[in-house]
C-alpha positions as CSV (number, residue, x, y, z in Angstrom):
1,X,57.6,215.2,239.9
2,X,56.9,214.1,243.0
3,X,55.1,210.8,242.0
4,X,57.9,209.6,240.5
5,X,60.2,208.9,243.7
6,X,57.1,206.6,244.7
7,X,58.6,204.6,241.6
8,X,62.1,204.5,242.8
9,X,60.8,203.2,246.4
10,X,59.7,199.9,245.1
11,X,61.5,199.7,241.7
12,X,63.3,196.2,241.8
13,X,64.8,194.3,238.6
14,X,62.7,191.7,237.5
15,X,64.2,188.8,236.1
16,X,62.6,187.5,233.0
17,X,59.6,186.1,233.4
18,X,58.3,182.5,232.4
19,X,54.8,184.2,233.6
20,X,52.7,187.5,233.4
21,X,49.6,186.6,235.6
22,X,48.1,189.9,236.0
23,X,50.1,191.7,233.5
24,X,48.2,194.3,231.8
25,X,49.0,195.8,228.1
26,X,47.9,199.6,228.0
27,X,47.6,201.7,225.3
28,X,48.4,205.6,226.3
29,X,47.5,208.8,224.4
30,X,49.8,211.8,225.0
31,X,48.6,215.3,224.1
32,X,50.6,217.4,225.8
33,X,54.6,217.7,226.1
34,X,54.1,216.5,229.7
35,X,52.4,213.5,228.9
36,X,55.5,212.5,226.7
37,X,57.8,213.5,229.4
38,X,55.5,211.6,232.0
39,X,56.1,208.3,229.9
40,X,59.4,208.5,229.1
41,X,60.0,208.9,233.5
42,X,58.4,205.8,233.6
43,X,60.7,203.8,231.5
44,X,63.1,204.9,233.2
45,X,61.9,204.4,236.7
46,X,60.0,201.0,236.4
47,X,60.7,198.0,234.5
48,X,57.7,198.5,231.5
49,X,57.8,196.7,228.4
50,X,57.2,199.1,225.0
51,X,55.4,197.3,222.5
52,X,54.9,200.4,219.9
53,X,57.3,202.5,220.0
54,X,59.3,199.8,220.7
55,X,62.2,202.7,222.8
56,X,60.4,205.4,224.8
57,X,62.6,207.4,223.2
58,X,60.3,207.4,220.4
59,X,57.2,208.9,222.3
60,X,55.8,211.8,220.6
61,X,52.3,213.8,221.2
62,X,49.4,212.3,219.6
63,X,50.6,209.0,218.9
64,X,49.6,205.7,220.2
65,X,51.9,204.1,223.0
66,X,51.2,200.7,223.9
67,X,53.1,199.3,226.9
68,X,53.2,196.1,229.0
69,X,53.3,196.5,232.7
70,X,54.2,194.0,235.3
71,X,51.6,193.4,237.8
72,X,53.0,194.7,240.7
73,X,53.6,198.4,239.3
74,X,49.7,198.5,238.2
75,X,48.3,200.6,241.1
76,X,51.1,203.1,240.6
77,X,50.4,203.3,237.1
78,X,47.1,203.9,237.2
79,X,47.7,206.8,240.1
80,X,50.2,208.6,237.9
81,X,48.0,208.6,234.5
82,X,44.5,209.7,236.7
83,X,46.8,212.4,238.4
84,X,48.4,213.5,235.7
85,X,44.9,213.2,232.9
86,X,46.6,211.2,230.3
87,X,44.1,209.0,228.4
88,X,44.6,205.4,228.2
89,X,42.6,201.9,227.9
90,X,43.3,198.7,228.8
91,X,43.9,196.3,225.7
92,X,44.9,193.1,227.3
93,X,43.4,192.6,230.5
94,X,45.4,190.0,231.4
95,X,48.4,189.0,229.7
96,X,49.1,185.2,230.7
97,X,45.4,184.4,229.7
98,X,46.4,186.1,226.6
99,X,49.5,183.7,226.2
100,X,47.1,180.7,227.0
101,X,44.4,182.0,224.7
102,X,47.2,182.4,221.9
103,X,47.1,178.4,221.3
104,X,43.5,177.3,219.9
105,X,44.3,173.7,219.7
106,X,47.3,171.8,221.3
107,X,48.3,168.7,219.0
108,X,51.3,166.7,219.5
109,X,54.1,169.2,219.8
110,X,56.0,167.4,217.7
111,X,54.1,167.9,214.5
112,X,54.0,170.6,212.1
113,X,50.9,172.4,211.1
114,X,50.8,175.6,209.0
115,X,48.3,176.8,211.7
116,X,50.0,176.6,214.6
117,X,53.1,178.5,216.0
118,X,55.6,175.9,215.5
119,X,58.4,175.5,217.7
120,X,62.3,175.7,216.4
121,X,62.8,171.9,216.6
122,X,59.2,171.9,214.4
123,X,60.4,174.2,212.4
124,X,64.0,172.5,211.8
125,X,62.5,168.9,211.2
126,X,59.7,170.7,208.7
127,X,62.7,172.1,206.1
128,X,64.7,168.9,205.9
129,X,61.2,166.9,205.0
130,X,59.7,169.7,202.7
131,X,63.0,170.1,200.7
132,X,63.7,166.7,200.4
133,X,60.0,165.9,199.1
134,X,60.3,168.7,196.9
135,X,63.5,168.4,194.9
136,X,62.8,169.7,191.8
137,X,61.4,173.0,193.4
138,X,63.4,173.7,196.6
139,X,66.3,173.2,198.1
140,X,68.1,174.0,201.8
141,X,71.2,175.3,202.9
142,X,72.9,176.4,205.8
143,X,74.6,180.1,206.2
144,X,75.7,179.9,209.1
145,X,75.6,179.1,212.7
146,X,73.6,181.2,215.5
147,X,75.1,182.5,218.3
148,X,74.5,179.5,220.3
149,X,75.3,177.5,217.4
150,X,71.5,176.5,215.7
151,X,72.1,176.5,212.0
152,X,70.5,179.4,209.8
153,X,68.5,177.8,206.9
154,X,67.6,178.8,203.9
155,X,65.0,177.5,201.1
156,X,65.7,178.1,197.7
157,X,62.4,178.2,196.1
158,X,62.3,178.2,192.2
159,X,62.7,175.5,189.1
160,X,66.2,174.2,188.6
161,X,67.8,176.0,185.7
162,X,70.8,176.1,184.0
163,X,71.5,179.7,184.7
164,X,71.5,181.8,187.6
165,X,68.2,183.3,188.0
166,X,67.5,186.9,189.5
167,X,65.9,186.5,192.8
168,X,64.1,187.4,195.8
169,X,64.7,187.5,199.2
170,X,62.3,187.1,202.7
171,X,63.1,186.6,206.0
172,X,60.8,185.9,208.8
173,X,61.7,186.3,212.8
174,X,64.1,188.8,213.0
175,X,62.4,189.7,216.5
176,X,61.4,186.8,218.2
177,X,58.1,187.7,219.8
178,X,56.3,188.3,216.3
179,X,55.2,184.7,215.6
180,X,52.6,185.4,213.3
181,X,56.5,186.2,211.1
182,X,57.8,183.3,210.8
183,X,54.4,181.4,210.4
184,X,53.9,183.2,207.6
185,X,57.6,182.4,205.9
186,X,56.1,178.6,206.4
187,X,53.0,179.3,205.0
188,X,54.5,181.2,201.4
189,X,56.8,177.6,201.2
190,X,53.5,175.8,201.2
191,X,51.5,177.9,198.8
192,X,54.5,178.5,196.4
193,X,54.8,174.5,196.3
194,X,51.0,174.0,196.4
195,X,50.3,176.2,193.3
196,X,52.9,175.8,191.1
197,X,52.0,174.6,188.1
198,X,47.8,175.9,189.0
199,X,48.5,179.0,189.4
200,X,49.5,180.9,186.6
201,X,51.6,184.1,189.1
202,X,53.4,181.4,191.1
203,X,54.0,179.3,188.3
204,X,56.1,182.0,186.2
205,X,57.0,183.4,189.3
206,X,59.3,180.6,190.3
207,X,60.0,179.0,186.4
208,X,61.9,182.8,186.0
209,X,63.0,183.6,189.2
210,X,64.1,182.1,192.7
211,X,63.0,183.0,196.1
212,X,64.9,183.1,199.0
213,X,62.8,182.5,202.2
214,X,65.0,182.3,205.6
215,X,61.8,181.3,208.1
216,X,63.5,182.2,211.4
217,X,66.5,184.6,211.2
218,X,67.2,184.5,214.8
219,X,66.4,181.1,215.7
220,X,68.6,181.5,219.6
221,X,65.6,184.4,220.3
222,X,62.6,182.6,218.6
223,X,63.2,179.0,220.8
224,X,63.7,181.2,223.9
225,X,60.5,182.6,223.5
226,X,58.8,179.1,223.2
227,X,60.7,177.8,225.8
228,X,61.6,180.6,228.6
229,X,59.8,184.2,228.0
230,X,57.2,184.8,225.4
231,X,58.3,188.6,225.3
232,X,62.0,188.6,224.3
233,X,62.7,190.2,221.3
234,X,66.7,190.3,220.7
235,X,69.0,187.6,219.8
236,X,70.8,185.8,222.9
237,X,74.6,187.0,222.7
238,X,76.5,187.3,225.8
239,X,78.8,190.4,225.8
240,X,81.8,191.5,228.4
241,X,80.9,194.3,230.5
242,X,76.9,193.2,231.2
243,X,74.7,190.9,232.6
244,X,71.8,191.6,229.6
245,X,71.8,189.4,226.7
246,X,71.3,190.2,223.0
247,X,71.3,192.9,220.6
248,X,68.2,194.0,218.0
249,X,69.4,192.7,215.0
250,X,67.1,195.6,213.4
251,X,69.1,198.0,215.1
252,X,72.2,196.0,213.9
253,X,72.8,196.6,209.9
254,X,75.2,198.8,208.8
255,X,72.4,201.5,207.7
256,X,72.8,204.6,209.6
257,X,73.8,202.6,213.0
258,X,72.9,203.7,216.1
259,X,72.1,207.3,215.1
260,X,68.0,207.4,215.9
261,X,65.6,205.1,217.3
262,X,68.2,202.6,218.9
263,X,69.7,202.5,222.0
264,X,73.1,202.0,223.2
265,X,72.5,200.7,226.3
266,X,73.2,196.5,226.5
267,X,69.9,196.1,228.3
268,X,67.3,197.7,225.9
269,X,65.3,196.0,223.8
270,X,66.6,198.3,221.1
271,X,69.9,197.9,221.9
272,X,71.8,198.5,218.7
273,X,74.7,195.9,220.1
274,X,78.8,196.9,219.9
275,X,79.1,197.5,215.9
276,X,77.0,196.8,213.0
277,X,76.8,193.1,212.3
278,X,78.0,192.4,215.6
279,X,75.4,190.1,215.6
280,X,76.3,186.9,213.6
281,X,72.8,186.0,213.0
282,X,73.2,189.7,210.6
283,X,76.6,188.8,209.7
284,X,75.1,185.9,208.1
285,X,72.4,187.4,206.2
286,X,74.5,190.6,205.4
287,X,77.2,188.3,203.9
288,X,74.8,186.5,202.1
289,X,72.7,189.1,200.8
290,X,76.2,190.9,199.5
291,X,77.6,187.4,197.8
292,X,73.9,187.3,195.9
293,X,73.3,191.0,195.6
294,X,73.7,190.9,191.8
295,X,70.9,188.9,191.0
296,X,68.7,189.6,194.5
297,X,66.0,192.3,193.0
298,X,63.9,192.0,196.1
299,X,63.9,192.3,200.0
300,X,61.3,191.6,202.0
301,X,61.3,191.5,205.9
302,X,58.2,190.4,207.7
303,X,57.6,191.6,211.1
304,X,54.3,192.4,213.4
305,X,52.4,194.3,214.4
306,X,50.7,197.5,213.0
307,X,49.4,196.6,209.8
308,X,52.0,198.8,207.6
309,X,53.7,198.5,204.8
310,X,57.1,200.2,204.9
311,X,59.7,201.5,202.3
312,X,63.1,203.3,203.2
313,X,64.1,205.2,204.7
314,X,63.7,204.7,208.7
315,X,67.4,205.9,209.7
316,X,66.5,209.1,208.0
317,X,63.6,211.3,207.4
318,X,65.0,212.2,203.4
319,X,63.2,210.6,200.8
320,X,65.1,207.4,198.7
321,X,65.6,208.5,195.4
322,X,62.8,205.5,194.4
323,X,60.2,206.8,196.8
324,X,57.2,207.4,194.2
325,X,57.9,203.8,192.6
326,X,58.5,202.1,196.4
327,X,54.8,204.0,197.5
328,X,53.0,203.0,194.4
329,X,54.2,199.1,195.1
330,X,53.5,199.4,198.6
331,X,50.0,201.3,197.9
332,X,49.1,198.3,195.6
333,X,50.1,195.9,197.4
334,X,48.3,197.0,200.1
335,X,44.9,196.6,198.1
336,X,45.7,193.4,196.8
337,X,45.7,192.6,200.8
338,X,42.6,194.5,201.8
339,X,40.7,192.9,198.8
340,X,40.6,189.4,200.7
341,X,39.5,190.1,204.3
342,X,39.3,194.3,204.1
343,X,42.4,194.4,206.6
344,X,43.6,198.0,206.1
345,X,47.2,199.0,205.7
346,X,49.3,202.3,205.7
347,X,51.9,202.5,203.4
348,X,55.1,204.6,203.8
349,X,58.8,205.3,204.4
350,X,59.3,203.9,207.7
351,X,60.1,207.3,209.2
352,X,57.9,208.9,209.1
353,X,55.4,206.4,208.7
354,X,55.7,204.4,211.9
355,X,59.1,205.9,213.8
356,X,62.7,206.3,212.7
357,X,65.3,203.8,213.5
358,X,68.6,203.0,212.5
359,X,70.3,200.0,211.6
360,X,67.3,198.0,210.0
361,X,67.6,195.1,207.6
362,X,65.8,197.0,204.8
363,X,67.4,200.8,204.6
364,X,70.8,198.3,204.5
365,X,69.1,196.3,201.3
366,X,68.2,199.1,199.6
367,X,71.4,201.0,200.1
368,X,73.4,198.1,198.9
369,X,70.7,198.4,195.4
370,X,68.2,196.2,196.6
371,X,65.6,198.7,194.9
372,X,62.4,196.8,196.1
373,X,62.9,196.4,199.4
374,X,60.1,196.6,202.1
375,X,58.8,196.1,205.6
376,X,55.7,194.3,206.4
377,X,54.4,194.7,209.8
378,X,51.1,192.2,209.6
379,X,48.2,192.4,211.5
380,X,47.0,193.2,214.2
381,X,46.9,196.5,215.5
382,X,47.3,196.3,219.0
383,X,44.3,193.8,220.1
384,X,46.6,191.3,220.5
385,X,49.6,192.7,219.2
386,X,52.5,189.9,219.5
387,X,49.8,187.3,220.7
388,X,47.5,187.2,217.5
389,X,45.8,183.5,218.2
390,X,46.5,181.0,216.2
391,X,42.8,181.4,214.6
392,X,44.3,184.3,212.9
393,X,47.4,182.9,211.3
394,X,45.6,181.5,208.2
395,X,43.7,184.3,207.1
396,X,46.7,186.3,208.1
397,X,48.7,184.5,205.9
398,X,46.4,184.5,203.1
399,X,46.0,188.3,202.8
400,X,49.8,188.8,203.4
401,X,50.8,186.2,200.1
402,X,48.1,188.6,197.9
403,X,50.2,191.6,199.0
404,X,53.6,189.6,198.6
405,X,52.9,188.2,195.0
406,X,51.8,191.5,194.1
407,X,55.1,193.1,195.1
408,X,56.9,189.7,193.6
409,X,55.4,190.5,190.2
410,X,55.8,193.6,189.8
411,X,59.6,192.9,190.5
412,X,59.7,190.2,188.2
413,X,58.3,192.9,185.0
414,X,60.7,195.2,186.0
415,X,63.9,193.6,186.7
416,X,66.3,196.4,186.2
């Protein structure tokens, strides 16, 4: 296609970028084998950020594809999808206002609020107060150190007991553009702590079993994007051979690695890094996970954005042998969440449901016997897509616990 060497003319390899002034976010609709072709050139040619699918690998006919492009491939853009008829709209007009606009209110950066996104050194300071003040409910621990050695924390939510208790694990942040994640791990600490003893779900909830809730799995990505470039995504490993940081540690479990939806290029934002658990941060988790599998029940990962509810498998298109039980959780979980604020949900294996990729955190619980184990992706569903304002993270939050307890219940009455 002759359009295409336009492209290479002018392609240059942007560094990352502290700003996105005139950045645009487009959503594309291909309906014709072309169109898919079409966009998958363009990865390739120009430097264009995929927000969902997040490889362009994963473009199909007659499904959404929401990009980022940088400001100076715009024109070219716009010539290729007119020439070539592929419908499209514009769903962030300008992406650094949208960065701006993501902060309602700018207190002190140094103090916590459960509606703000909180930087790392928030974060940090906010579990050593919260588990000291709490001692009879929660505790912290380390597993670990980060790639460029930030500690990975743990709360142990739950009533001391003289026996070990079965459990129930969450992390938050696994990709560090999806703040509205690990905002939400903050928030469940708060409400599990605020309501125990009121509410009667929390309240047996925690006097039976304990939760595990990791609030940023990969810290090293998470204060990179609050203090260099709001879009990374991966963790911030250096490897031999490459000038490109960081692998996806959702690309990096030992759960069909590498085979679909992940790339084995260094650079990618899906890049599925040199071996499962090559990434410490998921060495960490992995090895604590195994050392606590017998009495972990529950997985939950929290991720954004799409609004789904997800199940394995997404490194496979077969069925898991629990797939009617996993949809009935998910589908009632997903009213519980739609009862507060009518936010709509799909529910499904991840597969087929969203896209397949290998390697993610839960297709690895669940194959290790982690029956309930699920993906949330919160809201929204491409409006803002990773810069949800801060105005959202409360009711956000508030709809998500509904859907979590719901799930945490029904774990708790069936502990198998």
């Amino acid at each position: 296609m002759k359009v295409f060497l336009l492209f290479g003319l002018v392609a240059v390899a942007l560094a990352d970028l502290a700003h996105f002034e005139g950045e645009k976010v487009f959503r594309l609709k291909p309906v014709l084998d072309e169109h898919v072709t079409l966009i998958k050139e363009l990865a390739k040619t120009i430097e264009v950020d995929f927000w969902r699918p997040d490889d362009p690998d994963l473009v199909s006919i007659d499904t959404d594809v929401d990009i980022r492009v940088p400001a100076i491939y715009l024109d070219m853009v716009y010539t290729v999808l007119q020439q070539h008829d592929i419908q499209y709209k514009v769903l962030i007009e300008d992406l650094q206002a949208a960065v701006d606009a993501q902060a309602d209110n700018k207190p002190s950066p140094r103090s916590h609020s459960y509606t703000k996104y909180n930087s790392w050194p928030v974060i940090e300071s906010w579990m050593a107060s919260i588990a000291s003040s709490n001692p009879s409910l929660i505790s912290k621990q380390a597993i670990g150190k980060t790639y460029e050695g930030r500690p990975m924390t743990i709360l142990k939510l739950g009533k001391k007991s003289g026996s070990t208790k079965p459990a129930i694990f969450i992390d938050c942040g696994i990709h560090a553009r999806e703040w509205i994640s690990p905002a939400f791990c903050q928030w469940f600490v708060k409400e599990a702590l605020s309501t125990y003893g009121s509410d009667s779900e929390m309240t047996s909830l925690l006097n039976e079993m304990d939760v595990f809730v990791l609030p940023v799995f990969n810290v090293d990505g998470y204060d990179y994007t609050h203090k260099s470039n709001r879009m990374w995504r991966k963790t911030r490993s250096r490897q031999s051979g490459t000038s490109c940081y960081g692998a996806d540690p959702n690309r990096n479990f030992d759960a069909g690695w590498c085979t679909m939806g992940a790339s084995k290029r260094p650079c990618d934002d899906t890049y599925c890094g040199r071996a499962p658990e090559s990434e410490i941060e998921v060495k960490n988790v992995a090895d604590f996970i195994r050392k606590n599998r017998s009495i972990i029940k529950g997985y939950l990962t929290i991720h954004s954005y799409s609004q789904l509810l997800l199940f394995p498998y997404s490194y496979t298109y077969k069925l898991a042998a629990d797939h009617s039980e996993l949809l009935k959780v998910a589908q009632g979980a997903s009213a519980a969440l739609r009862s507060l604020y009518g936010t709509r949900y799909t529910s499904g294996p991840g597969a087929t449901t969203i896209y397949p990729a290998a390697g993610g955190s839960d297709d690895w619980a669940y194959d290790l016997g982690v029956k309930y184990s699920y993906t949330f992706e919160l809201r929204d569903e491409g409006d803002y897509g990773f810069l949800l304002p801060e105005s959202q993270i409360k009711p956000t939050c508030e709809e998500t616990m509904l859907a979590v307890k719901y799930i945490a219940a029904y774990v708790q009455k069936n502990l198998y």
